[in-house]
Backbone as CSV, one residue per row, in Angstrom:
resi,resn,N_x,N_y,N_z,CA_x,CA_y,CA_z,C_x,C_y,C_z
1,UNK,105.712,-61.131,141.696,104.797,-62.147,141.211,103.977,-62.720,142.355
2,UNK,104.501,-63.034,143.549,104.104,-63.193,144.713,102.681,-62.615,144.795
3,UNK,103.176,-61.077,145.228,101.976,-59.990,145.325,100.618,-60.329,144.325
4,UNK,100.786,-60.189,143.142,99.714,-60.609,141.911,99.297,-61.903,142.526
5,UNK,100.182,-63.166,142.711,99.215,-64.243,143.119,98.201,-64.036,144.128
6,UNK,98.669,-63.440,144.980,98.001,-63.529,146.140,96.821,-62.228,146.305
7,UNK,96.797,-61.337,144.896,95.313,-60.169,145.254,94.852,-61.486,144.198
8,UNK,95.173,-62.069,143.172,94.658,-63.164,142.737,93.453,-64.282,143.956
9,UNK,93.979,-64.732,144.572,93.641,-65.835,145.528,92.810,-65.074,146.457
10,UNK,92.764,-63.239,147.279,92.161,-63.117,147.499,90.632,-62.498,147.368
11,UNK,91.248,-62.317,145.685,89.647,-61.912,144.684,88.926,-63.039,144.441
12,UNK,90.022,-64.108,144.425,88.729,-65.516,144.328,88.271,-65.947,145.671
13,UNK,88.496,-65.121,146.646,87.866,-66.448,148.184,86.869,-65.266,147.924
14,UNK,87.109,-63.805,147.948,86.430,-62.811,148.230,84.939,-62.640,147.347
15,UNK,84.651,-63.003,146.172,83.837,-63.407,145.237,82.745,-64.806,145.543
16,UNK,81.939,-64.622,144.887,81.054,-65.710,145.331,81.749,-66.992,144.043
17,UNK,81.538,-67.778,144.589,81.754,-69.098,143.507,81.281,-68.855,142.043
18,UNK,79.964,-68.884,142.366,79.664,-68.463,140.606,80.159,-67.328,140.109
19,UNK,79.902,-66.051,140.785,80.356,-64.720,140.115,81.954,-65.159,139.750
20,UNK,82.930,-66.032,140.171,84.256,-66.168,140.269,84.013,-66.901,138.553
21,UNK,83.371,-67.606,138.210,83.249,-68.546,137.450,82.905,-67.535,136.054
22,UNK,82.107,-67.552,136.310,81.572,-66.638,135.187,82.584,-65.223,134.789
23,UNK,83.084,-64.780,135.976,84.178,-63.502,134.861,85.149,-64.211,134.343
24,UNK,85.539,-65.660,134.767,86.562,-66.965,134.157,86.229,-67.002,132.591
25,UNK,84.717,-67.716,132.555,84.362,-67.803,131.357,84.382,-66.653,130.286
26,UNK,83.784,-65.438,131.047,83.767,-64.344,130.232,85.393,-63.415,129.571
27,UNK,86.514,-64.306,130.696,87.777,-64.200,129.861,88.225,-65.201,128.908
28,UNK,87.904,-66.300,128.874,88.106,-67.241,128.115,87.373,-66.759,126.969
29,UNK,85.986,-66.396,126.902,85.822,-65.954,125.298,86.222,-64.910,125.244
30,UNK,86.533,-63.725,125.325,87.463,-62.975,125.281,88.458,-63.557,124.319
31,UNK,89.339,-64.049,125.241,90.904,-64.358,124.584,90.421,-65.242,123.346
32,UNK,89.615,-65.743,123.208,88.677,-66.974,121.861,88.791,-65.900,121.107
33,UNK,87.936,-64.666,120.777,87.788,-63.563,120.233,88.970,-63.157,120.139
34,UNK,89.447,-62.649,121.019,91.318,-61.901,120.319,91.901,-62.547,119.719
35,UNK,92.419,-63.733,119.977,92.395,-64.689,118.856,92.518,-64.953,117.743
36,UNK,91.124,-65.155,117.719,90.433,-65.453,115.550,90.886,-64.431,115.510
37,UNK,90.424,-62.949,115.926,90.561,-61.464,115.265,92.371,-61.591,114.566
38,UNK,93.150,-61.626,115.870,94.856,-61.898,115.306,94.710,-62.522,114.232
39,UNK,94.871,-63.967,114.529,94.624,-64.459,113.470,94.568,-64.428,111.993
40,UNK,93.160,-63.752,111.954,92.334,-63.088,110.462,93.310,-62.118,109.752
41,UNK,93.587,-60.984,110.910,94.421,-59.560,110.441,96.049,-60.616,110.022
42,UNK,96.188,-61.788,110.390,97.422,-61.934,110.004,97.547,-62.341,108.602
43,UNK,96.296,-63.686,108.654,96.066,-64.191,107.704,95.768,-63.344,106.113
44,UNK,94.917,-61.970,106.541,95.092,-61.043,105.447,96.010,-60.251,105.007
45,UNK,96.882,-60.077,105.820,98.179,-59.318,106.090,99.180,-59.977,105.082
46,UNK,99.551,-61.361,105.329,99.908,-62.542,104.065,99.429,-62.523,103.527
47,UNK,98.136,-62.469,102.745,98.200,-62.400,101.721,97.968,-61.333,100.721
48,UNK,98.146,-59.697,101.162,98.377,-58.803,101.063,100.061,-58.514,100.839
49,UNK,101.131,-59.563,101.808,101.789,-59.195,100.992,102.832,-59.775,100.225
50,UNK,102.267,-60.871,100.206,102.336,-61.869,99.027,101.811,-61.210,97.409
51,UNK,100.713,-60.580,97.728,99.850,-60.340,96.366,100.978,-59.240,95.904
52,UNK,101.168,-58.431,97.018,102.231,-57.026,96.682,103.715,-57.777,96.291
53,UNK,104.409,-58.520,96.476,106.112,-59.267,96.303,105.790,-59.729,94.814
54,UNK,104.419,-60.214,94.910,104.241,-61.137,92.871,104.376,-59.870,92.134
55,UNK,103.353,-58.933,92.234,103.231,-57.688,91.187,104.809,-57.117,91.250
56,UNK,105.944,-57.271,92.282,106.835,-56.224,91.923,107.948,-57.318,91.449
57,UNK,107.709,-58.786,91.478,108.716,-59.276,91.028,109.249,-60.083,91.605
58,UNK,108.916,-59.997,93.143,109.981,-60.472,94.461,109.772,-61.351,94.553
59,UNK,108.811,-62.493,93.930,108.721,-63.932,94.614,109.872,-64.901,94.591
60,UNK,109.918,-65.949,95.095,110.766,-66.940,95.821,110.958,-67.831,94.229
């Protein structure tokens, strides 16, 4: 873990300030995007199989 921090710390001195900033931001929406996407696929996923447990009988 050491090792990772530290090519960490020296990709950020090694980078200009902004360029450092901006691939920051451009992971933050990223992970925003992976996200909702999870999310959605889960959210349809429930109720896919919810809709499938009523038709065979299985509900609670």
């Amino acid at each position: 873990m050491k090792k990772f921090a530290k090519k960490v710390q020296r990709f950020l001195v090694s980078e200009d300030g902004p360029t450092a900033v901006e691939y920051a931001v451009m992971l933050a929406l990223i992970v925003i995007v992976c996200l909702t996407a999870i999310r959605s696929v889960g959210t349809n996923a429930n109720a896919t199989f919810t809709s499938v447990a009523g038709q065979l009988g299985g509900g609670s």
